[in-house]
C-alpha positions in Angstrom: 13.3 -13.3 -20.9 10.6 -11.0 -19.9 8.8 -12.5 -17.0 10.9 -14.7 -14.7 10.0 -16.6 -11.1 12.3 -17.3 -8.0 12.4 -18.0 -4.5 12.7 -15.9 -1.1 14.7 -12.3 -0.6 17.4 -13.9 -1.9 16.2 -14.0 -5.7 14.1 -10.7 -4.9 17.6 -9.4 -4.4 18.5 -10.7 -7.7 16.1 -10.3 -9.8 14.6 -6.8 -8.6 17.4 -4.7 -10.4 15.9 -5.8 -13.8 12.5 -5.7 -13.5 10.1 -3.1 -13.5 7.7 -5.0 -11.5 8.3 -7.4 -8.4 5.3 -9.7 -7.6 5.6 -10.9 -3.9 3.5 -14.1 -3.2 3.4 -15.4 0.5 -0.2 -17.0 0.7 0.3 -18.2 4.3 0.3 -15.5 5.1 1.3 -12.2 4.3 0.1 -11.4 1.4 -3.0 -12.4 1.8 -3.3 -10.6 4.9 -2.4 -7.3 3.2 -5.2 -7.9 0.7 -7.5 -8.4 3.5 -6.6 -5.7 5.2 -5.7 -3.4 2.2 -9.2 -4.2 1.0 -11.1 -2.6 4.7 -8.9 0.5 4.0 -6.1 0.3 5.8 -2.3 1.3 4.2 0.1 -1.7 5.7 3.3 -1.1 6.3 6.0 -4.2 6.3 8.5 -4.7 8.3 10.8 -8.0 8.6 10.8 -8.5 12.3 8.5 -8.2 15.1 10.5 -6.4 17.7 11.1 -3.7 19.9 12.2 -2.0 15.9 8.9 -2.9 15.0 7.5 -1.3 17.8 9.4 1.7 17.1 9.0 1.9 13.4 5.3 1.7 14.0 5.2 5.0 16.3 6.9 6.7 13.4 4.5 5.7 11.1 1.7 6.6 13.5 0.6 3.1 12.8 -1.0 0.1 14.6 1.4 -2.7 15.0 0.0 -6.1 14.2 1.3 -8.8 17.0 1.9 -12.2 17.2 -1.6 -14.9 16.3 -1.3 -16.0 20.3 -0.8 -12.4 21.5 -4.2 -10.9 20.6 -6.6 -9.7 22.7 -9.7 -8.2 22.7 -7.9 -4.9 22.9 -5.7 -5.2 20.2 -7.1 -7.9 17.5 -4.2 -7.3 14.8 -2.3 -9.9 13.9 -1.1 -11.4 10.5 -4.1 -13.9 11.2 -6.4 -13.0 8.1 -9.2 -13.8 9.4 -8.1 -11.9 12.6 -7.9 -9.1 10.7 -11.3 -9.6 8.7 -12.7 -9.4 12.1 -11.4 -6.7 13.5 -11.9 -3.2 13.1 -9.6 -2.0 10.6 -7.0 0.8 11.7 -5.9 2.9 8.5 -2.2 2.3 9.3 -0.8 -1.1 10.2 2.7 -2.1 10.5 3.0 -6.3 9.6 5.7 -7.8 10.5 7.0 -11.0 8.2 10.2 -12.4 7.8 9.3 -13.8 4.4 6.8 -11.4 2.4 7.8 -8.3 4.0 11.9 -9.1 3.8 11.4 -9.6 -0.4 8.7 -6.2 -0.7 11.9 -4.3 1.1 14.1 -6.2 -1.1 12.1 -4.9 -4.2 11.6 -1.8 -2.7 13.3 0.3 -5.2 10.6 -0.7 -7.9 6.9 -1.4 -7.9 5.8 -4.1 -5.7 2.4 -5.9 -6.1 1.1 -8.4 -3.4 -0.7 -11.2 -4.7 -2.0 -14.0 -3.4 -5.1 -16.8 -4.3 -7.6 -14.9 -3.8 -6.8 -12.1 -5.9 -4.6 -13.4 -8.9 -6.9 -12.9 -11.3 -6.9 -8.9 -10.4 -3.3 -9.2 -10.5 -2.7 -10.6 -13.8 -5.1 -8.3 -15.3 -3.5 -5.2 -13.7 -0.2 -6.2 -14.4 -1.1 -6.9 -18.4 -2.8 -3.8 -18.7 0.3 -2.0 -17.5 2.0 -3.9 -19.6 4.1 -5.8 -17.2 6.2 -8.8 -18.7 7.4 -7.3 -21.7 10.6 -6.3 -23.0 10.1 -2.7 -21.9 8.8 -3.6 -18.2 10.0 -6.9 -16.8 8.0 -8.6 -14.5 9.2 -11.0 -12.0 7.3 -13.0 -9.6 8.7 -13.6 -6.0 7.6 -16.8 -4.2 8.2 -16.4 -0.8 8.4 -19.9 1.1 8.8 -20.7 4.1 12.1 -21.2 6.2 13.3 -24.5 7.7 14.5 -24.2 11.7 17.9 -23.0 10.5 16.9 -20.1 8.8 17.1 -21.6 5.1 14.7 -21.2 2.3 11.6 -24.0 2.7 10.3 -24.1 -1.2 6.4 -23.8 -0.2 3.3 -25.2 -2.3 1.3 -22.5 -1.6 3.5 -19.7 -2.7 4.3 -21.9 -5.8 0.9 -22.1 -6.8 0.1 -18.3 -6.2 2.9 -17.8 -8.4 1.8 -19.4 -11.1 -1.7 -18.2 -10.7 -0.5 -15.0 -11.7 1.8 -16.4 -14.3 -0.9 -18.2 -16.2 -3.3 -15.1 -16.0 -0.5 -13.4 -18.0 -1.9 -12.2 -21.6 -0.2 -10.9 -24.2 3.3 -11.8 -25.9 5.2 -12.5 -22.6 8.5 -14.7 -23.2 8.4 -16.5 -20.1 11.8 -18.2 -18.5 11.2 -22.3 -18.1 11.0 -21.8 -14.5 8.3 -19.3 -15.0 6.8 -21.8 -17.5 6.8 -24.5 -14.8 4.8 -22.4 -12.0 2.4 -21.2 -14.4 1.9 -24.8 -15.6 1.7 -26.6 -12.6 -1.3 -24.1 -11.6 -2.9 -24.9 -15.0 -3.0 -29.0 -13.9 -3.5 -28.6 -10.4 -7.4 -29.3 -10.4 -8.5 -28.5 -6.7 -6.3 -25.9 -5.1 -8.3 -25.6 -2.4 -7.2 -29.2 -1.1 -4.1 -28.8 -2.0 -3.9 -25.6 0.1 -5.4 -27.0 3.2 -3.1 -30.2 2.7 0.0 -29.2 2.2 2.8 -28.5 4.9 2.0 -24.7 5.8 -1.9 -25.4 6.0 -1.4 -28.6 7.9 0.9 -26.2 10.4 -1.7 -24.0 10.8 -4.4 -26.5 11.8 -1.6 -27.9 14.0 -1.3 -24.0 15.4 -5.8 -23.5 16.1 -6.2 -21.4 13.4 -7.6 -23.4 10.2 -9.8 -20.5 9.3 -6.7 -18.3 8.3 -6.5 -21.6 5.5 -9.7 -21.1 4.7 -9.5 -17.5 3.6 -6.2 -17.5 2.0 -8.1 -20.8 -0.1 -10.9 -17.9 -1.1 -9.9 -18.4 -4.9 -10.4 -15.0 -6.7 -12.5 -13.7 -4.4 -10.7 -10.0 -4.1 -10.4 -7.3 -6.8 -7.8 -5.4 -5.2 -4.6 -5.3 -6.1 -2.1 -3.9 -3.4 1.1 -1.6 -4.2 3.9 -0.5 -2.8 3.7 3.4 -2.0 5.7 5.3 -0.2 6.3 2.1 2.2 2.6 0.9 2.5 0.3 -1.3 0.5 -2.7 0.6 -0.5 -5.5 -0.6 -3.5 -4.0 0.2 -6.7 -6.9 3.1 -8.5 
């Protein structure tokens, strides 16, 4: 199989080894942060926690480090909030911290890593064919991230499940595609409004819950963004 689909760092993990290309998908909301952000110019740096090692890690980088959604302030507007960081005046180095997307990019780290998200799968499919990604010479696999239950397991998420398979059923060419890979791109195919079904489900109803439905509503911008984020030398920056 040439372009396969799993869940969280765990299958990163796995499935990085073999593939050329790792596709990391965590709508709500890291990678659609990074587009955001990637898009005003800045290079974002990921980073799985957000501690006093993120704090460090971001001096060495000479980078902004993005904080918590209820920790910003006037002063320092960063967050992984998208539309925080729409709003603010973009830094050209930001570390983001993420337990999810961030933990599979460094998982995948050792090949190219794409972020993709709603509102650019389009941009990502066609960059990924054109590479020719998913094919027997340059695997592709595509990373749902999810989200994690209180005890530190995997939560399967809609959301990353239908970025997924965005990106899977923009795929053209002669891809052999394994069932599961089949099954994202499909569901994406008969889901008729994925806007609803992004404010709906559990991880936009959380975020409502939270006071911050607009970061739903720009992660539901449906191929809105051209840009297509890679992994360089540890930062996201627009692919050329």
């Amino acid at each position: 199989m040439t372009v396969s689909f799993g869940w969280g760092p765990v299958a990163a993990r796995a499935l990085a080894p073999s593939a050329a290309c790792v596709v990391v998908v965590d709508v709500l909301s890291f990678t659609t942060a990074v587009g955001v952000a990637v898009e005003g110019g800045a290079a974002v740096y990921p980073y799985r926690w957000r501690d006093a090692t993120a704090e460090a890690y971001a001096q060495q980088q000479n980078a902004v480090l993005a904080v918590g959604r209820s920790e910003a302030t006037a002063t320092h507007p960063w967050t992984l909030s998208a539309a925080a960081l729409r709003a603010a005046p973009m830094p050209p180095r930001l570390v983001l911290p993420s337990p999810n997307g961030s933990t599979i990019a460094a998982a995948a780290a050792d090949t190219t890593v794409v972020a993709a998200s709603l509102r650019n799968h389009s941009a990502v499919a066609r960059w990924l064919t054109d590479r020719g990604y998913g094919s027997a010479g340059r695997p592709l696999a595509v990373i749902a991230s999810g989200e994690r239950w209180p005890d530190g397991s995997l939560r399967p998420a809609l959301e990353d499940l239908l970025g997924a398979g965005a990106v899977l059923a923009g795929l053209v060419g002669p891809h052999t595609l394994t069932p599961e890979a089949t099954a994202a791109a499909t569901l994406w195919s008969a889901t008729e409004d994925p806007v609803a079904a992004l404010h709906g489900c559990d991880s936009g109803r959380e975020l409502y819950e939270y006071g911050f439905p607009q970061d739903v509503a720009v992660a539901a911008e449906v191929d809105s963004s051209t840009a297509v984020p890679v992994l360089v030398d540890g930062a996201f920056q627009e692919a050329p």
